[in-house]
N, C-alpha and C positions, 0 to 999 in steps of 0.2 A: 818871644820866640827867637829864636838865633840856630841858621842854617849850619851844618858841618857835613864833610865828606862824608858819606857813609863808609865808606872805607878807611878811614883815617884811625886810627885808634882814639879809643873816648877812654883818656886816662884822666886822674884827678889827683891835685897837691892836699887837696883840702880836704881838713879833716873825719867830713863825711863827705861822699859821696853825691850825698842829696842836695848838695849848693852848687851853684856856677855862676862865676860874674861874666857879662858882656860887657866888654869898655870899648868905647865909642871914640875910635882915634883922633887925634887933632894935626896939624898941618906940622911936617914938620920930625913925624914920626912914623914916616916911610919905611925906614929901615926895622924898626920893629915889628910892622905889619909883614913884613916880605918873611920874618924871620922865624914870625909863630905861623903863618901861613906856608911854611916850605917845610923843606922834609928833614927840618931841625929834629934832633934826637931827642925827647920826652926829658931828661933830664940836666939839658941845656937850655931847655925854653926860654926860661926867664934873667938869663944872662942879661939881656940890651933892656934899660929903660928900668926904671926907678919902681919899685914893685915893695908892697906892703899889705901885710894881713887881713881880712876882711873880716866883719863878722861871724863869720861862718866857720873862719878859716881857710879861705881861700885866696887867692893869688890877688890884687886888685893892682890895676895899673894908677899909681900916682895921678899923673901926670895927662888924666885922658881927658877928653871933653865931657864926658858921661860914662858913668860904670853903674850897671845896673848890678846886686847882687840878688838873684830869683833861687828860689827852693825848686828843687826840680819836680817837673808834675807827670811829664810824659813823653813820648819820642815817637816820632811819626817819618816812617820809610817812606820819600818818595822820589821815583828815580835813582840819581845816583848820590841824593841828601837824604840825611836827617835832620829833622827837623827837633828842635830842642823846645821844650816849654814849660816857662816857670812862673813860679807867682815871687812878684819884686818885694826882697824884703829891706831891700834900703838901696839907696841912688846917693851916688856922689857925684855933685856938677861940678866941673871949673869955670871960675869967672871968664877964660878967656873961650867965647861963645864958639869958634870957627870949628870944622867937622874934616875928616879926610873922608873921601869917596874913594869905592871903586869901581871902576866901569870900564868893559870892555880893553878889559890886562893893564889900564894903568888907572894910577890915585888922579883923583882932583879934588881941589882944595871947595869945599861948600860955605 
């Protein structure tokens, strides 16, 4: 499951539709986080940070702690989220374990 603004536009690079990766940031990549989380223009997204094809054909972050890429199953309105849910059709780990958080407006390193 991976939350998104309900208001946010739910656009896609990837070939279909039906895929999305969640990548699991690592310390360090702050500024990439700020920069798909702000009100970057859809077609500038993936300027910052080293980004390569996935499966599916979608966008995967290199360089993440975890990228999970799920076949999309369903979307669930709550509040002012949507809620995203998919079934994992391939995980890429990095060796280097450590996690970026965020909590309460700023990152920390897990």
């Amino acid at each position: 499951m991976a939350p998104a603004h309900a208001g946010a536009p739910f656009t896609s690079s990837n070939k279909s539709a039906n895929y999305l990766c969640v990548n699991t940031w690592r310390p360090g990549q702050e500024d990439i986080s700020y920069h798909l989380g702000g009100k970057t223009r859809t077609r500038d997204r993936f300027e910052l940070g080293e980004w390569t094809e996935g499966i599916a054909g979608g966008p995967v972050l290199m360089h993440a702690a975890v990228s999970f890429e799920c076949e999309f199953t369903n979307a669930v309105d709550e509040a002012t989220q949507r809620i995203l849910v998919g079934r994992v059709v391939d995980i890429r780990q990095n060796a280097k374990q450590a996690t970026l958080l965020y909590r309460m407006r700023r990152h920390l390193s897990g």
